[in-house]
C-alpha positions, 0 to 999 in steps of 0.5 A, a space after each residue: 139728415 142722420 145720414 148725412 151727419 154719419 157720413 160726415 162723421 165718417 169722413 172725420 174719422 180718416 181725418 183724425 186718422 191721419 193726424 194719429 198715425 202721421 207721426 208713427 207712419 213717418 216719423 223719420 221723415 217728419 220732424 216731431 215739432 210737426 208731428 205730435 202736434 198733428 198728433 195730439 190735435 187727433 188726440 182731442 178730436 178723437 175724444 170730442 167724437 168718441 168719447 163716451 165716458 158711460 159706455 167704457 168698459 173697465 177692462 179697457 183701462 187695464 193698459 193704464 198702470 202700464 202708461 203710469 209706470 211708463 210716466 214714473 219711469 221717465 219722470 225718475 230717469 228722465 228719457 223723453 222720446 217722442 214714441 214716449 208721448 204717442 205711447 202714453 196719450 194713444 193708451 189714453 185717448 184709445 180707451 176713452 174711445 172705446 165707448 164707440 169703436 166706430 173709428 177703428 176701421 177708418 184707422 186701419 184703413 189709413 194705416 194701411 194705405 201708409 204703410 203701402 206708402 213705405 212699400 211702394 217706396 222700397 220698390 221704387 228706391 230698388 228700381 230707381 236707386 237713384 232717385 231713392 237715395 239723392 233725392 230721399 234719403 241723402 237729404 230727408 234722412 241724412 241724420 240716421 247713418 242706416 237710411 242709405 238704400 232701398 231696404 230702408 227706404 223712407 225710414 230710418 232703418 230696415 227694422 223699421 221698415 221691415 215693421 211697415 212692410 210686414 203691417 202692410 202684408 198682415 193687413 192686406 191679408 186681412 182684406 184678401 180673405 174677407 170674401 168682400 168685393 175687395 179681396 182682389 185687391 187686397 191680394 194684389 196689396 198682399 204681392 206688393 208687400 210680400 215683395 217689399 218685405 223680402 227686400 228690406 232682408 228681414 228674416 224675423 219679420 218674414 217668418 212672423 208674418 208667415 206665422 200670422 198668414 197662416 193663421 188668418 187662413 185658418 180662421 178664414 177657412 176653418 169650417 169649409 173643410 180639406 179643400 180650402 187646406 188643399 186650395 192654400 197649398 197649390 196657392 203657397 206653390 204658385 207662389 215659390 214658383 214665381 219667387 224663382 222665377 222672379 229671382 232669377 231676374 231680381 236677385 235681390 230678392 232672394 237676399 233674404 234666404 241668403 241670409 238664413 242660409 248664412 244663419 244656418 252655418 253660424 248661430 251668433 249671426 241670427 243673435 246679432 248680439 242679442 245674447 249680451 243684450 239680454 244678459 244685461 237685461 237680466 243683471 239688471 233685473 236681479 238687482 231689483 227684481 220686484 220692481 225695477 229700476 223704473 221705465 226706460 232705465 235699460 241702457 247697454 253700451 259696449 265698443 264697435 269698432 272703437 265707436 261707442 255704442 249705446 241700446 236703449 233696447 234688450 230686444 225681447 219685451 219680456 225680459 226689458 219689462 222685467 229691467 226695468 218694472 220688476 215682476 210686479 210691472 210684468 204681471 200688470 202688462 200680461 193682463 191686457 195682452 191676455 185680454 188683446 189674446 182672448 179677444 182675438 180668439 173670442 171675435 174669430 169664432 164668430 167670424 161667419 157672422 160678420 160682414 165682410 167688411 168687419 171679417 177683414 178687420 178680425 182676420 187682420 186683427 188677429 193677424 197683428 196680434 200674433 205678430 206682437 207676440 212673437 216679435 216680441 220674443 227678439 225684438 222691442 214692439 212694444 216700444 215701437 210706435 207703429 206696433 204698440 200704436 196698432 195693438 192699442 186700437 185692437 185693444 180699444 176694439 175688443 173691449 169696447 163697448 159697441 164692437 163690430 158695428 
């Protein structure tokens, strides 16, 4: 009978994944009036199944004076979005479910397979271009001027879809290096993304997930010695090889390193502005440097091409949490990212010890992880949902109380 309630309990958390992540995975698709719903019935039922108010651990509540200045901010300014309420009530929920972590493998788990939804959709539009952008795009996401072609694919944009695509690598990564009867799998999820990623064009999102790849290999290999290093460099071979060769007859592909060529030769296009954005970020925080002008205060307007512009984004999380929390809301944000750091540091050298299964959840884990980190040195995760959705479960998941059952 046990067993039978755990395997219905176990279905239930893909369930009440799927209502969580909905909304982030698809929320230029899905109009919000569905979406938070959805999500918020996951919110309640992840509580009723997960919530153990004995077993939470105080340090999974250090995200918590960050969702309260996010909540002071908006009530001061007034700037509701919906990633604002999944940021708010996903910080909540996920640290009242960390009494029991059980739930946080059926969440990658689905994460995964929607973010492969947004993959194989970007290779779709790009061989079925037709289809992609009249029967997608021209109707479902006529409201976002930047969803036109396969680089964007179902979202609204190719940053965003870059995020997808790159979660989809990191993750299925994770699964190819576990050792599990899986990994076949997950390499073959890895060349899919991998080709995915390449056509959305974004370099930042390719090099971080190099950086994180390269990681995960680390940790996954790091006690079996010089020919595991000698294995990665024929594999990183193998795989330029065919690049070119696939370039040759999808030069799309090669978009990506056109575009740091042209990178090389002017320094302002790999900025893209960015330098007045963080400029401003930093005006503003000179006005008021130890607490702010309050969440989701920033706000930069310039003139494109006679169209007024506004960005509610410095594209650097450091320096937009120090517009608009201060130094004092800076020195509250770096106490769960070093716990999300040294959790992932902690759980990877035990790695050996896990099953295969859970191996797969570390290494991605980890993966993810260093992404957030140098993503957020020029762009704005932790205002993203599908990033800071993540990062809040791989916060649950170290510290909780019942990890790696």
């Amino acid at each position: 009978m046990s067993r039978i309630n755990n395997a219905v309990r176990h279905n239930t958390d893909y369930f009440v994944s799927v209502l969580l992540l909905l909304q982030p995975c698809f929320k230029h698709l899905m109009p919000t009036i569905i979406g938070l719903p959805l999500f918020f019935i996951g919110f309640l039922l992840l509580l009723l199944l997960h919530c153990k108010p004995s077993q939470i651990a105080l340090r999974s509540l250090s995200f918590i004076p960050i969702v309260g200045l996010s909540v002071l901010g908006t009530l001061l300014n007034g700037v509701v979005d919906s990633d604002y309420y999944l940021f708010v009530f996903g910080a909540l929920a996920f640290a009242l479910a960390s009494g029991d972590t059980r739930w946080v493998k059926p969440f990658f788990i689905v994460f995964l397979v929607m973010c492969l939804i947004h993959c194989l959709a970007t290779i779709s539009f790009y061989l079925f271009p037709d289809f992609g952008r009249q029967i997608i795009q021209n109707s479902l996401l006529s409201q976002y001027p930047t969803a036109r072609d396969y680089r964007s694919a179902l979202s609204g944009s190719y940053s965003w879809n870059g995020m997808y695509t790159s979660l989809c690598f990191i993750l299925s990564s994770g699964v190819a290096f576990s050792g599990s009867r899986h990994s076949k799998i997950g390499c073959l999820l890895c060349g899919i993304s991998a080709i995915a990623l390449l056509l959305t064009t974004k370099r930042a999102h390719l090099m971080f997930c190099i950086a994180a790849f390269t990681l995960m290999f680390y940790l996954a290999n790091r006690t079996k010695g010089i020919s595991k290093f000698v294995k990665f460099c024929l594999i990183v071979l193998l795989i330029l090889i065919a690049f070119g060769i696939s370039s040759i007859y999808f030069p799309q592909l090669s978009l990506v390193f056109d575009r740091f060529s042209e990178t090389s030769e002017n320094a302002d296009e790999l900025l893209s502005g960015r330098t007045y954005l963080w400029q401003h970020a930093l005006d503003q925080w000179t006005n008021k440097p130890i607490f702010g002008q309050g969440w989701a205060s920033y706000k930069f307007s310039w003139i494109d091409g006679g169209t007024p512009v506004v960005s509610v984004a410095a594209h650097c999380v450091l320096l937009q949490l120090l517009a608009e929390t201060g130094l004092f809301g800076l020195s509250l944000a770096i106490i769960p990212f070093f716990i999300l750091i040294k959790g992932a540091f902690e759980t990877s050298i035990h790695l050996d010890s896990y099953s295969a299964g859970t191996r797969s959840l570390v290494l991605a884990s980890a993966g993810i992880v260093a992404f957030f980190i140098l993503y957020s040195f020029c762009g704005n995760p932790l205002y993203d949902s599908p990033m800071f959705i993540s990062m809040l479960a791989i916060f649950s998941l170290y510290t909780g109380s019942t990890v790696f059952i």
